[in-house]
C-alpha distance (Angstrom), angle and dihedral (degrees) to the residues before:
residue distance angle dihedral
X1 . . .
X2 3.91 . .
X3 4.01 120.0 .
X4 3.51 82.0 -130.9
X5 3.78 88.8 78.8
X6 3.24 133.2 52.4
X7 4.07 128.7 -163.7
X8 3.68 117.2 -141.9
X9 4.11 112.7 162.1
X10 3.62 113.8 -69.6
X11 3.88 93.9 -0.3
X12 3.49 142.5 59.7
X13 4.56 114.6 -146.1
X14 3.83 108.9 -146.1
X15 3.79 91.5 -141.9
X16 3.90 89.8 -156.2
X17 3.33 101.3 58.9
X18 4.00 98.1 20.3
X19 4.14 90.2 -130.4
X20 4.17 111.6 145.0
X21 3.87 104.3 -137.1
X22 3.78 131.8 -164.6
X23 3.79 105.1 -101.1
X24 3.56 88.7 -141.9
X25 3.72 138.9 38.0
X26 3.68 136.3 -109.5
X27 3.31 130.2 -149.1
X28 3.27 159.1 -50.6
X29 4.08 98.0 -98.0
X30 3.32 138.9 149.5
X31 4.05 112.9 -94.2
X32 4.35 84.7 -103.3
X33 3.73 89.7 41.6
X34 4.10 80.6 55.3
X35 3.52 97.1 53.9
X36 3.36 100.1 47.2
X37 3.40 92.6 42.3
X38 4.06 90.0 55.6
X39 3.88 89.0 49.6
X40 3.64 104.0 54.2
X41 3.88 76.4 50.4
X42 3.84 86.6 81.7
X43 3.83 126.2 178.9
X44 3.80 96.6 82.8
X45 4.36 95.8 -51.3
X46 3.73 110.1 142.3
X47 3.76 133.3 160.9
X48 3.74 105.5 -90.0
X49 3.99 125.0 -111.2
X50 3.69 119.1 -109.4
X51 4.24 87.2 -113.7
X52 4.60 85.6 58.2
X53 3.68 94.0 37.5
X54 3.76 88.5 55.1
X55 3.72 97.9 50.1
X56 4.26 83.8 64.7
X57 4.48 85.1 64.8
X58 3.70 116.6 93.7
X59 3.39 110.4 -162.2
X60 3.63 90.4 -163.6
X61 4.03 93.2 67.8
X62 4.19 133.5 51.4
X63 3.54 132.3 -147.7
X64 2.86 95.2 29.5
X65 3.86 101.6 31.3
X66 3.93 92.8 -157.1
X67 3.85 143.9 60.9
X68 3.82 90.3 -140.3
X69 3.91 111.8 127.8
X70 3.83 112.6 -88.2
X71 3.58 100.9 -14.6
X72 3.54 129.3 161.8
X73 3.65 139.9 -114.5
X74 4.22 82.2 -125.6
X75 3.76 149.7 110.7
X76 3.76 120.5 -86.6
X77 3.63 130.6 -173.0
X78 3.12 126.1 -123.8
X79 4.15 126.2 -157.3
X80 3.58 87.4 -124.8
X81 4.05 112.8 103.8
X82 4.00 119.4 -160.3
X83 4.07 115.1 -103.1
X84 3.22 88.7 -143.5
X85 3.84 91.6 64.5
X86 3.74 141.3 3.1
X87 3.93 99.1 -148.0
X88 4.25 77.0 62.8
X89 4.03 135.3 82.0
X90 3.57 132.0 171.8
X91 3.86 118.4 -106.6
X92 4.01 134.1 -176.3
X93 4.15 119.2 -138.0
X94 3.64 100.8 -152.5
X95 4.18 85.9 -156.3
X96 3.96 86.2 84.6
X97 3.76 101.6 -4.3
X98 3.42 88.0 -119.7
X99 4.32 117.1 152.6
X100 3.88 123.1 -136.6
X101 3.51 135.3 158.6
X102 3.51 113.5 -124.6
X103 4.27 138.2 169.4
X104 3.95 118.1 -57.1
X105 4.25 84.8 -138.7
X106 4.06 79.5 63.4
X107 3.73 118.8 108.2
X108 3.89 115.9 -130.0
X109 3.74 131.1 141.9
X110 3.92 135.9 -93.6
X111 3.73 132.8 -129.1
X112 3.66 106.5 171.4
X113 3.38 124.8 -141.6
X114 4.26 139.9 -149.1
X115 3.85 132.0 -176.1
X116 3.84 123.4 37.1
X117 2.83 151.1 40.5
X118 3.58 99.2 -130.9
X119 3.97 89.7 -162.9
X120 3.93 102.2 54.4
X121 3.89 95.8 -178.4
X122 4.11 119.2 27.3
X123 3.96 85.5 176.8
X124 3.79 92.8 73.4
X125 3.62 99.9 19.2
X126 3.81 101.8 96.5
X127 4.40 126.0 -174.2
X128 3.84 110.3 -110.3
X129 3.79 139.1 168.7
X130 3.82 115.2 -43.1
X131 3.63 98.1 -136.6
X132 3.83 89.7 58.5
X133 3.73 114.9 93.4
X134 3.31 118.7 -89.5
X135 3.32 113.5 -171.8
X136 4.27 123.0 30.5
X137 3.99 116.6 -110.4
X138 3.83 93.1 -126.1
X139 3.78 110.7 126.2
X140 4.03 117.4 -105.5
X141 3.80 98.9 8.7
X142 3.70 150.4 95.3
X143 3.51 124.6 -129.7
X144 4.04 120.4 178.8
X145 4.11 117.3 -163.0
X146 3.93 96.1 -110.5
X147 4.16 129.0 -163.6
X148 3.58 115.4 -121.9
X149 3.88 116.9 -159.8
X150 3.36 93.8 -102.9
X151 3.45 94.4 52.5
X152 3.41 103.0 -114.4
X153 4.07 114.9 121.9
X154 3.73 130.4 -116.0
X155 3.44 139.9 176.0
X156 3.42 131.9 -108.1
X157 4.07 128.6 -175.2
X158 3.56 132.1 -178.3
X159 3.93 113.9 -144.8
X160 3.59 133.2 -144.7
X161 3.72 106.0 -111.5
X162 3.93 90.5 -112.3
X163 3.93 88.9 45.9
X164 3.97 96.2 93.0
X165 4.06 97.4 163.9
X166 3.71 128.5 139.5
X167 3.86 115.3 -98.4
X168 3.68 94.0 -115.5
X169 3.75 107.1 104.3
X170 4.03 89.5 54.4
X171 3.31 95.6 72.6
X172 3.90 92.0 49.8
X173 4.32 88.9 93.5
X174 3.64 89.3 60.1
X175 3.16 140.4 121.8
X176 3.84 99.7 -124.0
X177 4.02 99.9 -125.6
X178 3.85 78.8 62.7
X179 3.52 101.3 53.5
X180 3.80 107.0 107.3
């Protein structure tokens, strides 16, 4: 199993991102069935956001698309619904780790989710190309593709509190005109 997680009972802590997951799935349910489902969960468990759900992929592996204990090669919700229609939420397939949106009368599973936010600041955080990195290679932190004013991008972790490093291997992902 990968360092990265880290078994405890009925949950597994991503110790990257510090997010308490389900250990096992639920599921399949409708995307309402989902939500309810993840609120008569109580004691902070909520249906993840597309941006947490996503941090569970690893590009680096296929079927299943992720290191996390026991996962599937399956559709997940997310809580996340599509703007460009309400009768639409985003999902991850952990086959391929790829993200769609797809119809709340859908069936996919549920891993629940407590902790975060992931995404600490959704006024600066801004979409951008797929195939650019998302997150920085540093180990035990996050780092989101941000929008500066000028337009320029930068990167932008948030550390553990026991993860003390410099700042330099975020900015290794980058384009280098980017690099601070």
């Amino acid at each position: 199993m990968s360092e990265r997680y880290r078994i405890t009972g009925h949950t597994v802590l991503d110790t990257h991102t510090r997010l308490e997951w389900q250990a096992k799935q639920s599921g399949p349910m409708t995307w309402d069935a989902a939500m309810k489902y993840s609120a008569e969960l109580g004691d902070g468990w909520r249906l993840p956001t597309v941006e947490e759900l996503e941090t569970l992929v690893d590009r680096s592996r296929v079927d299943p698309a992720s290191a996390f204990p026991g996962m599937p090669s399956e559709w997940f919700w997310s809580s996340s619904s599509y703007a460009g229609g309400s009768s639409i939420a985003w999902g991850v397939t952990f086959s391929y780790g790829y993200v769609y949106g797809t119809g709340k009368a859908s069936s996919n599973f549920v891993r629940c989710v407590r902790g975060g936010p992931v995404a600490v600041d959704p006024l600066i955080l801004r979409p951008f190309d797929r195939s650019a990195p998302r997150f920085c290679n540093c180990k035990n932190c996050l780092a989101w593709r941000r929008t500066t004013k000028s337009g320029k991008g930068m990167c932008e972790r948030t550390p553990h509190a026991e993860h003390k490093e410099s700042l330099s291997g975020c900015y290794e992902s980058l384009p280098r005109e980017e690099k601070p």
